[in-house]
Steps between C-alpha positions, in 0.01 A plus 500: 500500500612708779484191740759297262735843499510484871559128551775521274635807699442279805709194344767758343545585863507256663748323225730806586498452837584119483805616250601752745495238803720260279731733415553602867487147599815403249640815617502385848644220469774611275571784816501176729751277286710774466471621880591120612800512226632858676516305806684223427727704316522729832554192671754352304710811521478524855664117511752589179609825742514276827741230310678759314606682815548137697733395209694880512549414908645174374739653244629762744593225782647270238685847353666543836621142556668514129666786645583394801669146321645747231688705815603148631665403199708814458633507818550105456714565205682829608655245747 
């Protein structure tokens, strides 16, 4: 009787210790999905910041020619 106690212990174990490794295992790759995802994301901002800040240049220059026309035009019509 003693030897069926122990094999059972032996199987409990070793059933824990597969359920253990699975659960780390999904775990892992959950942590990996969601590392890859940060990076994109990281990523993406970095290009959304670049454009943002190309398209702000873009608006100031066209700001200043509006201007610049808008001056123009005055003095063309104080004439």
């Amino acid at each position: 009787m003693s030897g069926d106690i122990t094999e059972l212990k032996y199987w409990l174990d070793i059933i824990i210790k597969a359920a253990i490794g699975v659960l780390i295992s999904i775990i892992g790759l959950d942590y990996k999905a969601v590392k890859n995802s940060l990076h994109e994301l990281e990523t993406h901002k970095y290009t959304v910041t670049a454009e943002v800040q190309v398209i702000q240049t873009e608006l100031a220059y066209i700001k200043g020619r509006l201007d610049k026309i808008d001056a123009k035009l005055d003095r063309a019509l104080d004439r």
